[in-house]
N, C-alpha and C positions, 0 to 999 in steps of 0.2 A: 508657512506650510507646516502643517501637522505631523506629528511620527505616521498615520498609518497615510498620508497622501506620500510623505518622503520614501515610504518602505515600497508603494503602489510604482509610483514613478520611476524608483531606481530601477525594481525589477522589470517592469516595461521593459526598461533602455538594454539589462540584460537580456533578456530575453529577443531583444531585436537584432539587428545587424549587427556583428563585430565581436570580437573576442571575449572568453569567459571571463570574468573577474573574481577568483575565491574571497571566502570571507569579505564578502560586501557588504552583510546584513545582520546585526546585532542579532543574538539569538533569545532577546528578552520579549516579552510583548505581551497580549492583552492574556493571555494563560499565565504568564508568574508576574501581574501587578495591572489591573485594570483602574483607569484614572477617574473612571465616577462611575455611577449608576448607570446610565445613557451605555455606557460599552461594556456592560455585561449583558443588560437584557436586548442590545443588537446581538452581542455573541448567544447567547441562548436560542434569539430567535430563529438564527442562522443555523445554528445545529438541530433544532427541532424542524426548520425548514431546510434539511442539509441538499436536497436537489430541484432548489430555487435558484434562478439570476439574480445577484443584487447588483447594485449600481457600481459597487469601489471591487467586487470581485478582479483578480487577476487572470486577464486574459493571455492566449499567444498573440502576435502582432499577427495582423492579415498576413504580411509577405512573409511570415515563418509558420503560416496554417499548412500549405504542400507539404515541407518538411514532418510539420506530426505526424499529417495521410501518410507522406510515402511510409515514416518509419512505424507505423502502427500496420502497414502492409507486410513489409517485411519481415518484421518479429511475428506474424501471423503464417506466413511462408513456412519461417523456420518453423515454430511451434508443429505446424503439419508434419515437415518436413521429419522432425525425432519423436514426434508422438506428445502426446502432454501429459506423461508423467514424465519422463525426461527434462522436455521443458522447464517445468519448476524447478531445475534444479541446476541447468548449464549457467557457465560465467560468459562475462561480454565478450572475452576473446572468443570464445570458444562459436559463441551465436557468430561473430564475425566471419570466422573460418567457413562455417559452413554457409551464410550468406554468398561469398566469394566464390565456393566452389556448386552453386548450381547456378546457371546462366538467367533461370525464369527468376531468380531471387534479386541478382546483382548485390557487388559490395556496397558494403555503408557507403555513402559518399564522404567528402570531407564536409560539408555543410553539414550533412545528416549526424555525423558523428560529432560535430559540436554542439548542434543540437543537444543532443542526446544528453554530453556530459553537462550543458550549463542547466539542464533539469535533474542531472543528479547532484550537482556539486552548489546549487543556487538554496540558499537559508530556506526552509521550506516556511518559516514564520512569518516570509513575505506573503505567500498565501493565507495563511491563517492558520497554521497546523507549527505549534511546539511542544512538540513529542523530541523527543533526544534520537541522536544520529545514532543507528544502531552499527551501519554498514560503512566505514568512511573512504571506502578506495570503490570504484566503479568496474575493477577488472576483478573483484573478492571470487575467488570461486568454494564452493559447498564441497570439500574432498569426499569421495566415495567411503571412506570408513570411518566418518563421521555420522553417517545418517541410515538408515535402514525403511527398506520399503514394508509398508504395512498391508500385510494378507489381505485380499479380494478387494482392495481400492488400489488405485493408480498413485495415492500419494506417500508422499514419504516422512519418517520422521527423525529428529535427532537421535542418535544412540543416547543412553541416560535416563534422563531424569524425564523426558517428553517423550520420549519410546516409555518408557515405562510405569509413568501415569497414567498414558490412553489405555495399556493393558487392562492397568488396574481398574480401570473405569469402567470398562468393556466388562471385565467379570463381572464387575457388581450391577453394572444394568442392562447386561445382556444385546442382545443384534439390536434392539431399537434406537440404541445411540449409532449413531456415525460419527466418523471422522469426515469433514468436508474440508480442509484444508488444511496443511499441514508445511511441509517445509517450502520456502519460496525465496527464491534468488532472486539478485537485483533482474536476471533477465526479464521474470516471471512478473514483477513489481513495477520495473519499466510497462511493460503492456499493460496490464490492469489500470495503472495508472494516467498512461497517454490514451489509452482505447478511449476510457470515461472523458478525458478532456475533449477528446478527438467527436466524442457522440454528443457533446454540450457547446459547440460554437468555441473550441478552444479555451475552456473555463476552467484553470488551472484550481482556482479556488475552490471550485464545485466539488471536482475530484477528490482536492484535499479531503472535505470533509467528510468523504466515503470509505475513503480506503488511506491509509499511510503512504505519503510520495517516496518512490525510490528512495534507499537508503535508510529507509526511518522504520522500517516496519519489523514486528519481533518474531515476524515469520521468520524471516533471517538468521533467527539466534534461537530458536527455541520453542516461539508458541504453536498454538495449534486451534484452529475454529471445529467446533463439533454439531450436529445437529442431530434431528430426528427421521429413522428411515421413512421413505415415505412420504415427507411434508414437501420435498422441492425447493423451488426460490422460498418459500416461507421460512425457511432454517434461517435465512438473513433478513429479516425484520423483526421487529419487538413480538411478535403472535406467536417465536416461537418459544418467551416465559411463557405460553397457555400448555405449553407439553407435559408429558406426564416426565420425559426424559428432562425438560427443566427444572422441572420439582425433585425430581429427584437427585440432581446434580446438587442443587444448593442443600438441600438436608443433609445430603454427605461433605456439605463445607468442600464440594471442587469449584465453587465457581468463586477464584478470585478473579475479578474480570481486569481485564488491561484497559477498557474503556467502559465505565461504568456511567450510569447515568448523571448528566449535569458536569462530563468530567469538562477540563479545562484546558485539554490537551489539543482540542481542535478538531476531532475526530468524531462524529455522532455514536451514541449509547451501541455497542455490542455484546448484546447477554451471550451471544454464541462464542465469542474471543476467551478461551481461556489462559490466562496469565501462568506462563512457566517460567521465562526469567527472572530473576530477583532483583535486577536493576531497576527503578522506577523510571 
C-alpha cells in the first residue's frame, strides 16, 4: 500500500465509527516532497480543478453523512440566532451554550460533538491540504479586546498590525476596495468548511482545496480577504486580478499573497488573501 492509499484509508477508519485518535497522520506529504513527476502534475491538476470529484478524494463515511447535515444545521441556527458578524467571531463553547439553550436548535449531541472534534483534530494532509496548524485547541476563543469591528462592514479585524494595514489601504485606494473577510473563528471555519463538504457528497478533500480546514486558516491569526465594491461572488475567483483595485494593490507591494499561484500548500490560487502573519 502506498503513502497516499495508507493516509486515504486510515482517515476513512477515522472519520468512521469509534473514537478520535490524535496525531494519527504524519504532517509530511506531497506539499514538502513530491516522489515524481506523476504527483505533482495530479496535484496541480487538482488545484486547477479544485471543485472536481476525483477517485482517492476523502470522503465522510455514508453512516457519518447525518451527522455533517445535522451539525451544518445547527451552526446555521446559531449563526441566525447572534447575527453573522458575531458569528465570525464566538468559540465552540460559547456556540454550544447557546445551542443548548434554544429548544428549535437542540444541544450538540455526543456523536455530533465527536464528529466535530475528529474534523478539527484529524491531520488535514490526509485530505490534501499542508498548510500549518494555525489554531490547535478547538475551544480557542477570539477575546473581545483583541479585534475591533471595522466601520460600515459586519467584519472584524485584529487590533495591530491587520486593523491597521486595511486603514492604510483604504486611504490610499479609496471605497472601491472592501474588506470581504476578515477575522474568523474556528466556529465560523467549522461551517464554511463542513457546509462545502456537506454541498459535494461529503467531499472533505474538495473542501480542502477551497478554503483552509478548521484549525488551519490565518483568518484565525490575522489575515484578511479583500475585494472590489461592486464585483460580488467575483471578488473570489481569479477575474478579480482584472480589477483596477488589483492593480493597484500590487503596485503598492500589498499583495503578499498567503496562497499564491502554483502554491504547494494544497489550497487553490487566492489573489484576494492578503498575507499578514509572518509565519509561513
Amino acid at each position: 500500500m502506498d503513502r497516499r492509499q495508507f493516509m486515504r484509508s486510515s482517515l476513512l477508519a477515522t472519520l468512521g465509527v469509534g473514537c478520535f485518535s490524535p496525531g494519527l497522520f504524519s504532517t509530511q506529504g506531497w506539499g514538502t516532497g513530491f516522489s515524481s513527476e506523476d504527483d505533482i502534475r495530479d496535484y496541480l491538476n487538482r488545484m486547477k480543478n479544485f471543485d472536481a470529484h476525483f477517485p482517492t478524494d476523502i470522503v465522510v463515511l455514508e453512516n457519518e453523512r447525518p451527522l455533517l447535515t445535522s451539525c451544518v444545521k445547527k451552526l446555521r441556527h446559531i449563526e441566525h440566532i447572534v447575527g453573522y458578524s458575531l458569528f465570525t467571531t464566538i468559540s465552540f463553547p460559547k456556540a454550544a451554550r447557546i445551542a443548548r439553550n434554544y429548544p428549535h436548535v437542540e444541544a450538540f449531541s455526543t456523536p455530533e460533538t465527536e464528529f466535530l472534534e475528529r474534523i478539527f483534530y484529524t491531520d488535514a494532509s490526509g485530505y490534501g491540504f499542508f498548510g500549518k496548524k494555525t489554531i490547535d485547541r478547538m475551544d480557542h476563543e477570539v477575546l473581545d479586546g483583541d479585534m475591533q469591528r471595522v466601520s460600515g462592514t459586519p467584519h472584524y479585524l485584529y487590533r495591530g498590525r491587520a486593523f491597521e494595514t486595511f486603514q492604510k489601504v483604504t486611504k490610499e485606494l479609496g471605497p472601491d476596495l472592501i474588506l470581504t473577510s476578515g477575522v474568523r473563528g474556528v466556529v465560523k471555519q467549522i461551517l464554511l468548511f463542513l457546509a462545502k463538504a456537506d454541498a459535494n457528497r461529503g467531499n472533505l478533500s474538495l473542501a480542502s482545496r477551497q478554503l483552509a480546514p478548521p484549525g488551519f486558516s490565518y483568518h484565525g491569526v490575522g489575515d484578511l480577504d479583500v475585494g472590489k465594491s461592486g464585483f460580488g461572488a467575483e471578488n473570489f475567483t481569479e477575474r478579480f486580478m482584472l480589477t483596477d483595485v488589483f492593480r493597484k494593490l500590487a503596485e503598492r507591494g500589498y499583495l503578499s499573497l498567503r496562497y499564491p499561484k502554483d502554491n504547494l500548500v494544497g489550497v487553490r490560487f487566492e489573489p484576494w488573501h492578503i498575507k499578514i502573519v509572518d509565519w509561513a
